[in-house]
DRENLUM-719514 format. One record per residue (C-alpha): residue in three letters; x, y, z. Coordinates in steps of 0.05 Angstrom, whole numbers. Each point is the difference from the previous one (the first is absolute). Last residue first. Layout:
BEGIN
{node 'ALA' {X Y Z}}
...
// end
This chain:
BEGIN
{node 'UNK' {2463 1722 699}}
{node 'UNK' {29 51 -41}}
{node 'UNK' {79 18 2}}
{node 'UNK' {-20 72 33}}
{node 'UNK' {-45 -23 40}}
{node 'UNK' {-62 38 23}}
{node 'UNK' {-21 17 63}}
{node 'UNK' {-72 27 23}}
{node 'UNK' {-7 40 67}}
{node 'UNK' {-82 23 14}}
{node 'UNK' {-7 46 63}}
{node 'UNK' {-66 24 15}}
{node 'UNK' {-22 59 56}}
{node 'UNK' {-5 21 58}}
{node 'UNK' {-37 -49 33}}
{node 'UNK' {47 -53 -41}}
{node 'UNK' {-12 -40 -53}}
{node 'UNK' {64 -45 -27}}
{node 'UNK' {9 -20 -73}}
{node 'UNK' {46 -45 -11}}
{node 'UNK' {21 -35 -79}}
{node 'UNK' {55 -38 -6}}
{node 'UNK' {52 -17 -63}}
{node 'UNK' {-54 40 -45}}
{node 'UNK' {-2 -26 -77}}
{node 'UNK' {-46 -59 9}}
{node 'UNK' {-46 29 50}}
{node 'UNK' {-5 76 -34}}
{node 'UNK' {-21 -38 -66}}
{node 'UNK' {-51 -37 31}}
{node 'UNK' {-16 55 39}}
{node 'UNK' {-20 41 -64}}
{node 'UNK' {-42 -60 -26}}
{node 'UNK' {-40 -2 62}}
{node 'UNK' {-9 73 -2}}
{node 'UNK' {-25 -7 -77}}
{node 'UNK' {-7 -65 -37}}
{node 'UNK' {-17 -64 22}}
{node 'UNK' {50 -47 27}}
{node 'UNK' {-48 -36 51}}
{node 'UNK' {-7 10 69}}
{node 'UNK' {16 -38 61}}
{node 'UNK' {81 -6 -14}}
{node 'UNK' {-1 83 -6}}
{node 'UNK' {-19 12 81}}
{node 'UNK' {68 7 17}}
{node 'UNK' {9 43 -46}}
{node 'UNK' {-58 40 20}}
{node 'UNK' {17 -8 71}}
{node 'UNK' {75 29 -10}}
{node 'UNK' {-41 61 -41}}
{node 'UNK' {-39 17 62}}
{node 'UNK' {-57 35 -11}}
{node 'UNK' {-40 49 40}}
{node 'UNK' {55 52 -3}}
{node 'UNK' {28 48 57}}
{node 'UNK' {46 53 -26}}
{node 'UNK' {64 -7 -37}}
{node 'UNK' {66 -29 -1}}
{node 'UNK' {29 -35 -53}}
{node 'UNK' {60 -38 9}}
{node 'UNK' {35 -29 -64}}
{node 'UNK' {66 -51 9}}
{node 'UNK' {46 -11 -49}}
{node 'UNK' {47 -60 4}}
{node 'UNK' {65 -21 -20}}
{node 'UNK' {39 26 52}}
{node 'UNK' {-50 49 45}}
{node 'UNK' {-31 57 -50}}
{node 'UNK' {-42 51 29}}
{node 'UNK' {-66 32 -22}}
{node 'UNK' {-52 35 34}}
{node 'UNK' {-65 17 -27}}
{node 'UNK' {-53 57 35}}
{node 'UNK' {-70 8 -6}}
{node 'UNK' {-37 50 27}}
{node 'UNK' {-44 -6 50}}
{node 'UNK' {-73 17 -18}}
{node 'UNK' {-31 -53 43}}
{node 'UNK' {-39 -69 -16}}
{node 'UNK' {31 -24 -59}}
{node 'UNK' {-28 -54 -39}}
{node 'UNK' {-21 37 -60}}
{node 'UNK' {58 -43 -40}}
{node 'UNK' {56 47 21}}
{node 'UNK' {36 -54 42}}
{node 'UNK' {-17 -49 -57}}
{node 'UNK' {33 42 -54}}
{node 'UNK' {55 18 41}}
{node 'UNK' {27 -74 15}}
{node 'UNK' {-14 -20 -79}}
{node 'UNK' {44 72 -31}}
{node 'UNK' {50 -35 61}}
{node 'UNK' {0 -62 -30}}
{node 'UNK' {-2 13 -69}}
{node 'UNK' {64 48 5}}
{node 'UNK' {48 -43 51}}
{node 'UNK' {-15 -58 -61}}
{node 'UNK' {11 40 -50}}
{node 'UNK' {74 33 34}}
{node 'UNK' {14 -81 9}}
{node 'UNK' {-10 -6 -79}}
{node 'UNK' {39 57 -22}}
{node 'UNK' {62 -14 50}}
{node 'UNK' {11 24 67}}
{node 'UNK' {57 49 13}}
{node 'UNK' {-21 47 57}}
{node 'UNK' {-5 52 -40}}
{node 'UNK' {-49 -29 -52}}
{node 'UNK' {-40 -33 65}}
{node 'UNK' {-4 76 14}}
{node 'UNK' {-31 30 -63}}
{node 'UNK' {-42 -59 -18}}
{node 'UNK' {-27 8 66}}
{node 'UNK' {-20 75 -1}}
{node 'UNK' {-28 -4 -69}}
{node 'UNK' {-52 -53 15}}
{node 'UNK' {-21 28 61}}
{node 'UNK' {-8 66 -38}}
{node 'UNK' {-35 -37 -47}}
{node 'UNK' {-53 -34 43}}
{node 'UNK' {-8 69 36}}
{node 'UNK' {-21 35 -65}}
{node 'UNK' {-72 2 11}}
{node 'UNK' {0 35 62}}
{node 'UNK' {1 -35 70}}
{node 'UNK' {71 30 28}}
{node 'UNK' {64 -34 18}}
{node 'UNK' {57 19 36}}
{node 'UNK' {64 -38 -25}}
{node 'UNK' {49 -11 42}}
{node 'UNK' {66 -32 -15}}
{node 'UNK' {40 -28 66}}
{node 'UNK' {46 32 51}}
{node 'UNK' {-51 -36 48}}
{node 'UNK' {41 -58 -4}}
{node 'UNK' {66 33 34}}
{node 'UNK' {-51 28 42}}
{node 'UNK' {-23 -60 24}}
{node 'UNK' {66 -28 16}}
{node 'UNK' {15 51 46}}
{node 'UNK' {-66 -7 32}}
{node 'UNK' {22 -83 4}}
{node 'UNK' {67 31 36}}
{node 'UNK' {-34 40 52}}
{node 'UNK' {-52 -44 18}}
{node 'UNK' {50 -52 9}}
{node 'UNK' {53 37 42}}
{node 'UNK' {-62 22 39}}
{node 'UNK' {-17 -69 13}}
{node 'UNK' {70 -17 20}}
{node 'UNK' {1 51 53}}
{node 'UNK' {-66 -10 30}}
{node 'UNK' {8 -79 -2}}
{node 'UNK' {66 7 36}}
{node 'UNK' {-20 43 49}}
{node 'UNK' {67 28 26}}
{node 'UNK' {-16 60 -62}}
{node 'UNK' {-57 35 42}}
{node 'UNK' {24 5 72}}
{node 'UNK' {72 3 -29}}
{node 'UNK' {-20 64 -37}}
{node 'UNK' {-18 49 64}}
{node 'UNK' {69 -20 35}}
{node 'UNK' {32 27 -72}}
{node 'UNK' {42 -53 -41}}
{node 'UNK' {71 -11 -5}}
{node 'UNK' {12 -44 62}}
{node 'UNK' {-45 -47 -31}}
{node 'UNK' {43 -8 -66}}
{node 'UNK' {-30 -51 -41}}
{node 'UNK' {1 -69 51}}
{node 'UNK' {-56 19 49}}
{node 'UNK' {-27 -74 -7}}
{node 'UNK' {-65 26 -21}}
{node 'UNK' {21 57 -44}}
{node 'UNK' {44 -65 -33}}
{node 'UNK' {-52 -46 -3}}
{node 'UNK' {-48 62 -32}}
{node 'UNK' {47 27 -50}}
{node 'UNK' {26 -76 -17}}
{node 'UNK' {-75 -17 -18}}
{node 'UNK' {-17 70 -44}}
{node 'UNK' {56 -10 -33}}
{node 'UNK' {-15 -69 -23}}
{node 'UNK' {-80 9 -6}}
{node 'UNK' {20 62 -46}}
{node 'UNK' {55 -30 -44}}
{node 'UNK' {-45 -64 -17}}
{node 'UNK' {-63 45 -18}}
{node 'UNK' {39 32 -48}}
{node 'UNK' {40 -58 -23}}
{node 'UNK' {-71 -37 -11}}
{node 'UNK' {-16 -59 43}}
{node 'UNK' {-83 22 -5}}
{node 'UNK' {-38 38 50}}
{node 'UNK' {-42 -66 16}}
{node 'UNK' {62 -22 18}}
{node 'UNK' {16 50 51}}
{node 'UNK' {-64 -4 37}}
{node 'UNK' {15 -72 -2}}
{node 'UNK' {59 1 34}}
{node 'UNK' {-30 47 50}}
{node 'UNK' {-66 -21 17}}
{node 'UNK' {0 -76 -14}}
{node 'UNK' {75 1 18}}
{node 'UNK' {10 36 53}}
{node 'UNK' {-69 8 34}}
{node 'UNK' {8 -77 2}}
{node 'UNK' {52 -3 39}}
{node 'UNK' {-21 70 46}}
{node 'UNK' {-61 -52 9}}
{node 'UNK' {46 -61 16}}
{node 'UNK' {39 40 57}}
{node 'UNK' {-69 30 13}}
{node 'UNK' {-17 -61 31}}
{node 'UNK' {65 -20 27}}
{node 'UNK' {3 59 34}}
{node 'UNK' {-80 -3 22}}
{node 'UNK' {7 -67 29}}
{node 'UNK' {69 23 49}}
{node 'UNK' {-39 55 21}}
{node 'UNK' {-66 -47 30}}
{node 'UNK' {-62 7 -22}}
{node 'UNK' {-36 40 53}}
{node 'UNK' {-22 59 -34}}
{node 'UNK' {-43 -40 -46}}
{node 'UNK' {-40 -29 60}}
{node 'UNK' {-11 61 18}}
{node 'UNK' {-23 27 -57}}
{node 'UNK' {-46 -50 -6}}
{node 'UNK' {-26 -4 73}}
{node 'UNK' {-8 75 -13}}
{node 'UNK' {-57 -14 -49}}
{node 'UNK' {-25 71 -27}}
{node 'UNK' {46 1 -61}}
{node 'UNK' {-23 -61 -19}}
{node 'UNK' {-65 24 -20}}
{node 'UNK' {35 50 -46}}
{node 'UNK' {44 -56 -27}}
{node 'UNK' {-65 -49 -16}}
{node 'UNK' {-27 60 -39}}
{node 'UNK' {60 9 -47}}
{node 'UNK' {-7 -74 -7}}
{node 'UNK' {-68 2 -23}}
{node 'UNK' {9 62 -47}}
{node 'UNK' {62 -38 -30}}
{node 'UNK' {-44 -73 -16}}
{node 'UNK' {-49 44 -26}}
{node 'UNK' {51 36 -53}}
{node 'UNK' {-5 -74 -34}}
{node 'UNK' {68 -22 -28}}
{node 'UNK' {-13 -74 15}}
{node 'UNK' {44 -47 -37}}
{node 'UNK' {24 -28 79}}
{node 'UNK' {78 -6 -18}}
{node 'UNK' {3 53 -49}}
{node 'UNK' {-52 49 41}}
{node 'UNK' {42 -19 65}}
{node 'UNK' {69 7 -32}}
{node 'UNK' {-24 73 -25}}
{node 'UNK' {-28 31 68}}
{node 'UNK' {71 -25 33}}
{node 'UNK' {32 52 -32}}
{node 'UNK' {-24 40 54}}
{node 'UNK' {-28 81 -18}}
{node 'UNK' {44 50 45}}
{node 'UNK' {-7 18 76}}
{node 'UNK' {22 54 45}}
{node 'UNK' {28 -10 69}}
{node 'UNK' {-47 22 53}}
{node 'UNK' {-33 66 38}}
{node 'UNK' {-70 14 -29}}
{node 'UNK' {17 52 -35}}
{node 'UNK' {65 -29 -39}}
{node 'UNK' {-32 -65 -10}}
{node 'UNK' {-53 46 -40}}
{node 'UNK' {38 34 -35}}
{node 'UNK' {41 -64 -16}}
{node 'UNK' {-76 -35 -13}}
{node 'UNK' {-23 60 -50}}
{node 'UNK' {73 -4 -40}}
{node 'UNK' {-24 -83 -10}}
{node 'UNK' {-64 27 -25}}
{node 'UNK' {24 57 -41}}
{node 'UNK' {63 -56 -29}}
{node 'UNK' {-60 -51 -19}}
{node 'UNK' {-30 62 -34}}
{node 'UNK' {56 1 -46}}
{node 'UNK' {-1 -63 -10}}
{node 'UNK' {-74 -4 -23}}
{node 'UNK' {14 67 -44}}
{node 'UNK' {62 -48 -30}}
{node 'UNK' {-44 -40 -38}}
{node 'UNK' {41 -60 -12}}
{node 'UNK' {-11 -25 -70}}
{node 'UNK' {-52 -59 -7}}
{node 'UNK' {12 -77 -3}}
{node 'UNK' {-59 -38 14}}
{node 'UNK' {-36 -40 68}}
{node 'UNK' {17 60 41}}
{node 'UNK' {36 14 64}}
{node 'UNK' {69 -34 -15}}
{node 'UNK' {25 54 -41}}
{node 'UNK' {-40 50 43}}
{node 'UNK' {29 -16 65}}
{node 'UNK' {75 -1 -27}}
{node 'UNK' {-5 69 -16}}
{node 'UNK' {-31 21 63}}
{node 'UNK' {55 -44 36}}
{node 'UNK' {56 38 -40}}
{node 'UNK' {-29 72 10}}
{node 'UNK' {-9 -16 82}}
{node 'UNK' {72 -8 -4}}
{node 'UNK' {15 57 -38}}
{node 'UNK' {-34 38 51}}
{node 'UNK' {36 -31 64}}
{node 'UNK' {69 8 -29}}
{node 'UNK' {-29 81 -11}}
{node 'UNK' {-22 -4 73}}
{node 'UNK' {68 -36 13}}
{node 'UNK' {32 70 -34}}
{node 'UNK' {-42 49 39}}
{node 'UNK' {8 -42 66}}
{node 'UNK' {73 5 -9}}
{node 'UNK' {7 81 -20}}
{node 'UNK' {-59 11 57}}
{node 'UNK' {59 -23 48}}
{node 'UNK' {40 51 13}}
{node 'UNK' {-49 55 -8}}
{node 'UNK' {-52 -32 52}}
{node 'UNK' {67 4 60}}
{node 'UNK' {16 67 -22}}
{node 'UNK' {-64 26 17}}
{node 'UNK' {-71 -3 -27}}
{node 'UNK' {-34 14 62}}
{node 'UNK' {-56 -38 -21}}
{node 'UNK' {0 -61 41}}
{node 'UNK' {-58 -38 -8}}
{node 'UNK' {-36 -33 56}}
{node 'UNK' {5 -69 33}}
{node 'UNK' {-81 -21 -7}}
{node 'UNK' {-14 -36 58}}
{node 'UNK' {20 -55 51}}
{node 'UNK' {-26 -71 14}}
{node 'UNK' {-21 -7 -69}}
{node 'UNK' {-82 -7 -1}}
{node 'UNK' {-47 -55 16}}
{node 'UNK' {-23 -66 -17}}
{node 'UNK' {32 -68 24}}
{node 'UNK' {36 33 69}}
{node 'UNK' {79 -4 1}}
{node 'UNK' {27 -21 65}}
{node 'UNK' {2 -78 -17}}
{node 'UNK' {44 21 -68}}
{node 'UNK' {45 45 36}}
{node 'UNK' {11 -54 46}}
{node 'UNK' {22 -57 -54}}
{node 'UNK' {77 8 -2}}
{node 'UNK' {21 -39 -52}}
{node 'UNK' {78 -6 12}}
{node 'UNK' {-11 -51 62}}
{node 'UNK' {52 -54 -38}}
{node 'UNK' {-60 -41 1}}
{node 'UNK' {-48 50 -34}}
{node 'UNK' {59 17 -51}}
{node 'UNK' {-12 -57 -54}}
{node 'UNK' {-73 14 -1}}
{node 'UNK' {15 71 -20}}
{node 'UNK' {59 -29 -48}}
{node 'UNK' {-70 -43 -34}}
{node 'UNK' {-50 60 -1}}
{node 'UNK' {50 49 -40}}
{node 'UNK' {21 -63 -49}}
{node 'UNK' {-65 -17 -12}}
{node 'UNK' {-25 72 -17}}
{node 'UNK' {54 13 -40}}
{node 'UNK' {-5 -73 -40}}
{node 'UNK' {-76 14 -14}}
{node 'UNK' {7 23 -83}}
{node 'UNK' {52 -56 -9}}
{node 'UNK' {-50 -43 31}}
{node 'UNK' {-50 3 -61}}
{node 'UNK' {57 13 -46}}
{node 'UNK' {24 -70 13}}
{node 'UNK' {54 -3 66}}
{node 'UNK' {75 -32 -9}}
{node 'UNK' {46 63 -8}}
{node 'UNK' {-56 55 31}}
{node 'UNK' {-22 -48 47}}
{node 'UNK' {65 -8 24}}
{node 'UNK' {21 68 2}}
{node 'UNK' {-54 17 40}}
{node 'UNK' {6 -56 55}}
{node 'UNK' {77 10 -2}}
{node 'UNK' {1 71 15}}
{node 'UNK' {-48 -10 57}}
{node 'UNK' {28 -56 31}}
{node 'UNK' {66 35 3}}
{node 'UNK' {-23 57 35}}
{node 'UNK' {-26 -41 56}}
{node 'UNK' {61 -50 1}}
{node 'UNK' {46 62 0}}
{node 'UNK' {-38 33 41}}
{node 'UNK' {2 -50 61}}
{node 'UNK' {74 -26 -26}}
{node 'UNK' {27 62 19}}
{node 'UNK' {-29 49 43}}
{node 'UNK' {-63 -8 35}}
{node 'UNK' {31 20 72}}
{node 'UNK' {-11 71 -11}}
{node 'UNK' {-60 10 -34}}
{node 'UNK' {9 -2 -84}}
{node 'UNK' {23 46 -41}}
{node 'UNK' {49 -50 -38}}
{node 'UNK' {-36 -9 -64}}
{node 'UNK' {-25 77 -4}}
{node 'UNK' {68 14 -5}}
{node 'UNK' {-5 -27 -72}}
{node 'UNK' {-57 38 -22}}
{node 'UNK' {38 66 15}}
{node 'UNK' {57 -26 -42}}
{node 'UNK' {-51 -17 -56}}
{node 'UNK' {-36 72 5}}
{node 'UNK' {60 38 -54}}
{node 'UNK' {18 -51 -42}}
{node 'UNK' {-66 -22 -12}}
{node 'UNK' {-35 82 -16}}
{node 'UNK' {68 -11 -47}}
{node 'UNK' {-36 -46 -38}}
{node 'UNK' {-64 40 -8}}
{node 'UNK' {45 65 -18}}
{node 'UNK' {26 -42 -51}}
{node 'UNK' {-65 -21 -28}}
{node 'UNK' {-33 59 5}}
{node 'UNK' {46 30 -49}}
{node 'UNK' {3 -60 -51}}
{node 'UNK' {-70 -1 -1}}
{node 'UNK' {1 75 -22}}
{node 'UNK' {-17 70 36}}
{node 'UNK' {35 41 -59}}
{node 'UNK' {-43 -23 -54}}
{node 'UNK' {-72 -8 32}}
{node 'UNK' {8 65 33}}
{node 'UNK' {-52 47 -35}}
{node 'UNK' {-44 -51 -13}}
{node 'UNK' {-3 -12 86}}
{node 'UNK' {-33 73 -1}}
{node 'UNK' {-54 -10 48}}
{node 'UNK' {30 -70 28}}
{node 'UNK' {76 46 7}}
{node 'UNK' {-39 52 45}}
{node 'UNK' {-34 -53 35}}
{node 'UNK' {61 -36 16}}
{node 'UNK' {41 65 23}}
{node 'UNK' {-56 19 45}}
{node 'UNK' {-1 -63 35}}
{node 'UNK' {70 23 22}}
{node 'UNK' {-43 48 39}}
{node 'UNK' {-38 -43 33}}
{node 'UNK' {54 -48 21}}
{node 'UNK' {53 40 20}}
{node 'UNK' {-50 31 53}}
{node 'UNK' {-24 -65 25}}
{node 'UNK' {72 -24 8}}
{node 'UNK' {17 73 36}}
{node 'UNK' {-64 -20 52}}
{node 'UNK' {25 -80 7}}
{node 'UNK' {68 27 33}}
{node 'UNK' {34 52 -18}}
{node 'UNK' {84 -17 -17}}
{node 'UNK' {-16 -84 16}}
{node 'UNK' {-69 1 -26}}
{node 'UNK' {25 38 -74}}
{node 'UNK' {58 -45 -2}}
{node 'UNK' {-42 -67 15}}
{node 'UNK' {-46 28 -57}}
{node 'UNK' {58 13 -46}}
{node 'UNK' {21 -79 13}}
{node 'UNK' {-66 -27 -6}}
{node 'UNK' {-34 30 -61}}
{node 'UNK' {14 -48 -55}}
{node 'UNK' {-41 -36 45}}
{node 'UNK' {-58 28 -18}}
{node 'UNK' {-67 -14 38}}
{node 'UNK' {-50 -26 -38}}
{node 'UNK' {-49 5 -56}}
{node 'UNK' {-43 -54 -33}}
{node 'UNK' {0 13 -80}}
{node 'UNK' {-75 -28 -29}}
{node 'UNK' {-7 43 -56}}
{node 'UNK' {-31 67 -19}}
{node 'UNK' {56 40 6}}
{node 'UNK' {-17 48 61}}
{node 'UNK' {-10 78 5}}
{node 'UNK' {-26 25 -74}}
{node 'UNK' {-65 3 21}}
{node 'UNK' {-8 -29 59}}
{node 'UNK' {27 -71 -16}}
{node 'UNK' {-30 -69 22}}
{node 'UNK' {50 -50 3}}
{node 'UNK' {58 58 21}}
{node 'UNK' {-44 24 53}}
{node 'UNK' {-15 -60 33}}
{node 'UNK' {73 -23 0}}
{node 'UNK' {9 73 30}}
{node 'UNK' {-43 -5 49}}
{node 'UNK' {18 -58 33}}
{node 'UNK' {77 15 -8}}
{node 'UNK' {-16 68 38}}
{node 'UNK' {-35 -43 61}}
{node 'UNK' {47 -57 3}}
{node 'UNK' {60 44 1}}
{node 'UNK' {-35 54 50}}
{node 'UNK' {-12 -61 55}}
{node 'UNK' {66 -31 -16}}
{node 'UNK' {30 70 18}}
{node 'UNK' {-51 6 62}}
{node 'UNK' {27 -67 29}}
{node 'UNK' {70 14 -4}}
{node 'UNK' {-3 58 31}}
{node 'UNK' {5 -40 65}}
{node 'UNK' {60 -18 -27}}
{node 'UNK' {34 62 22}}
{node 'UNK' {61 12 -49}}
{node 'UNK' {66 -35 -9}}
{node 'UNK' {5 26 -75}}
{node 'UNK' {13 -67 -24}}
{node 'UNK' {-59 -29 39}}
{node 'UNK' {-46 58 -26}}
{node 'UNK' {17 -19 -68}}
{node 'UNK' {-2 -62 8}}
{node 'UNK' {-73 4 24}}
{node 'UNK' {-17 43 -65}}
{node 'UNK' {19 -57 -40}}
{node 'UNK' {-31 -58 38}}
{node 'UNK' {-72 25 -1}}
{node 'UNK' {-17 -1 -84}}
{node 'UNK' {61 -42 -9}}
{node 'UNK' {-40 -48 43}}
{node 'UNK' {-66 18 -24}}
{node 'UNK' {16 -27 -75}}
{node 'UNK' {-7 -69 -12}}
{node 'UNK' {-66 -6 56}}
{node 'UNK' {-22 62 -39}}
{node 'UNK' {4 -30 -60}}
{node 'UNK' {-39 -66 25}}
{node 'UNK' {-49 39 29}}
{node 'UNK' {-23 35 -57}}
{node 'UNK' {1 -69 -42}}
{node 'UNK' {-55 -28 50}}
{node 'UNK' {-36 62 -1}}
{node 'UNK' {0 8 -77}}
{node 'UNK' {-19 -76 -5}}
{node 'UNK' {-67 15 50}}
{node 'UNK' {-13 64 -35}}
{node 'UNK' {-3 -46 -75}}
{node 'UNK' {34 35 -48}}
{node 'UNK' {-1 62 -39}}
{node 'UNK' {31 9 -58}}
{node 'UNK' {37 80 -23}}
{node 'UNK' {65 -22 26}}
{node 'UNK' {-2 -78 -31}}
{node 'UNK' {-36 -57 22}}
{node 'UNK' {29 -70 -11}}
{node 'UNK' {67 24 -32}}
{node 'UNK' {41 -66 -26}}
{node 'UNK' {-14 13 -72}}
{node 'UNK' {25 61 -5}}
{node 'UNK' {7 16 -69}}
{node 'UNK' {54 29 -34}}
{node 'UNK' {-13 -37 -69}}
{node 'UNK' {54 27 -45}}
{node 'UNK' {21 53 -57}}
{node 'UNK' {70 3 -20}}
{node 'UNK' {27 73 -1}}
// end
């Protein structure tokens, strides 16, 4: 593995700096100024799609703002292990829009509250345990569900385009809507990174301006609303009657909580590679309590009445564009939401963009959430067959569920409520077949290792034994040998922290072996000390045994989680 300089040079003040309070404010205000219109749009369309009061608009912005407040705050500063520990804004999902319209239109904003608390369950469950998961919940899995979260909301977006008052139709929304589209698609074609970052914004406020004339912008909510106050109504309630109505649709809010999760796992992931001035591992303890904190705000969302929220990618442009990774800036923007919260006049004046604005809006959004969220999602997964068969399944299951072309008149009444949700159906197709896949890898060699004297040999044995059977040649089987008798040493180095015992797993993929130990937590990280090797000199010792591990080990990852470590070395079979 070739050693390089992984600086970041471009980072002004990185998670653990602290800058100026009068830059953090500024930069606070910018990301929320990016941000607060996905933060109040989303769980207005939802409301609009389910024909609901919109006087409840108000109190569902009110609740967004409030929970995304805290949560941003919480995830920059943890409590204990709630929070990352780095500057992720939260928001309102949209990956949540059309199961939330369902949930409104069957029970109103009380069954939405319902199905969001306790689908917040599922996410904390899989953040306490998220090690136990991390090879059947894969990239490529929340990547097609993310893409099929598209196909299923983009008709909905669509009609938005054309709900307009009577007498508006036509060129009125056309012209409004197509303002819009163009505005943010031209500044994301022809804009620098500076405006690139803006172009949503620009392109909401220039179709608004666009519909004033054409009397779409109807500016008497905004008069009647008072500058500090309260929602005009109150809390909606829960309903916890836990009828046929919840059971049909936890299934979908379970799955887009899982969507949400892995989500949230990508953006934490991405927040510490860009976080620091050098290259470290990912410390997966800070993702995992990124997934607490998001879990917290569904839970929260859920009690307080609105659509639940997720971490926004957006928190990573801003600390690449800006080079300030500061978990200041986060704490001041959390706080500029909750003060929000209590200006009507903003909500208000949110409410009152214009339907024809939003669908092209999240027309682009859904866009994006595509490709940066899916595609990429299932890149990041690698183009393997394996992965290739389950994002292609997985894609036709849900278009087809969707499109009630497999065999509708075949199915139970109880079953089309679940499986005519394409994103439900093809995300269970693609749970289904990546656990499927998992087992056929799990049918690996285990060896269970204990902390005697003779654990370097039984190693030692125990690979020779199977790269033997698998085929390899005398020099491969040496090389699968040194490093895994190196891996063990420096787990059992005095640097555990726990008497778990320690367990090796072995499977062979083509022409490559790949080692997993698991075992309990460790104050070292082996990938570090590698990583670390180009500061040192040769010596003798440790630094000589990772020397040898570096140059004979085809990767190296070693991955700390709160319940325990997870180090995965692969070796090739030709050499490297």
């Amino acid at each position: 593995m070739k050693e390089e300089d992984n600086t970041n040079h471009q980072l002004l003040y990185a998670a653990d700096e602290t800058p100026p309070h009068g830059l953090s404010l500024f930069l606070g205000f910018q990301a929320i100024a990016l941000i607060i219109s996905g933060i109040a749009l989303t769980p207005v369309v939802v409301l609009r799609i389910a024909g609901a009061d919109a006087v409840q608009n108000s109190w569902v912005i009110f609740a967004a703002f409030i929970i995304s407040g805290l949560t941003t705050c919480l995830q920059a500063r943890p409590i204990g292990r709630w929070g990352s520990g780095y500057p992720l804004f939260m928001g309102t999902s949209g990956a949540f829009i059309a199961v939330g319209a369902a949930a409104v239109e069957s029970g109103g904003l009380a069954l939405l509250a319902t199905l969001a608390a306790t689908s917040a369950l599922v996410q904390l469950a899989l953040a306490a345990r998220l090690s136990w998961f991390r090879n059947v919940i894969t990239p490529s899995v929340g990547g097609v569900i993310v893409m099929l979260i598209v196909v299923t909301v983009f008709p909905v977006c669509t009609g938005l385009l054309t709900k307009v008052p009577a007498g508006s139709e036509g060129m009125p929304a056309a012209l409004t809507a197509g303002v819009t589209f163009v505005a943010i698609v031209g500044i994301a074609i022809f804009g620098s990174k500076r405006w690139r970052l803006w172009g949503p914004l620009i392109g909401v406020v220039a179709g608004t301006l666009t519909a004033i004339p054409f009397g779409l912008f109807d500016t008497s909510g905004i008069k009647a609303a008072a500058w500090i106050g309260f929602p005009q109504v109150g809390w909606p309630g829960m309903d916890l009657s836990f009828d046929s109505r919840f059971w049909a649709l936890f299934p979908a809010f379970a799955i887009v909580t899982v969507v949400g999760a892995i989500e949230t796992f990508g953006d934490a992931v991405s927040m510490q590679r860009c976080g620091h001035r050098g290259s470290r591992p990912i410390d997966f303890r800070s993702v995992q309590g990124a997934l607490r904190a998001d879990g917290v705000g569904n839970l929260l969302s859920g009690l307080f009445g609105t659509l639940p929220n997720t971490t926004y990618s957006t928190s990573v442009s801003l600390v690449e564009f800006t080079g300030v990774a500061a978990r200041r800036v986060a704490l001041y923007g959390g706080g500029i939401l909750l003060i929000l919260a209590f200006f009507p006049k903003v909500s208000a004046l949110l409410q009152a963009i214009p339907n024809p604005v939003v669908g092209a809006y999240l027309i682009i959004l859904l866009a994006i959430l595509f490709s940066a969220g899916g595609i990429r999602l299932v890149a990041n997964g690698g183009l393997s067959a394996e992965n290739g068969l389950i994002v292609g399944i997985s894609f036709w299951m849900g278009t087809a569920f969707q499109s009630k072309a497999i065999f509708p008149a075949l199915m139970p009444e109880w079953m089309h409520t679940l499986m005519d949700n394409g994103m439900t159906a093809g995300g269970l197709t693609a749970l289904v077949l990546s656990w499927l896949f998992s087992l056929r890898r799990g049918r690996s060699n285990v060896l269970k290792i204990g902390k005697g004297s003779g654990v370097v040999g039984s190693v030692h044995e125990f690979l020779e034994e199977r790269a033997l059977a698998q085929g390899w040649d005398e020099d491969a089987t040496r090389r699968l040998q040194l490093v895994g008798e190196e891996s063990v040493m420096f787990l059992l180095d005095g640097n555990n922290e726990t008497d778990k015992a320690l367990s090796l797993s072995l499977r062979f993929e083509e022409s490559k072996a790949i080692l997993e130990f698991a075992y309990g937590a460790t104050a070292a990280n082996l990938e570090a000390a590698i990583g670390e090797l180009a500061e040192k000199s040769a010596g003798t010792g440790q630094n000589a045994a990772l020397r040898i591990l570096n140059s004979l080990a085809a990767s190296v990852e070693h991955h700390h989680f709160n319940d325990g470590d997870f180090l995965a070395v692969s070796v090739e079979s030709r050499g490297i």
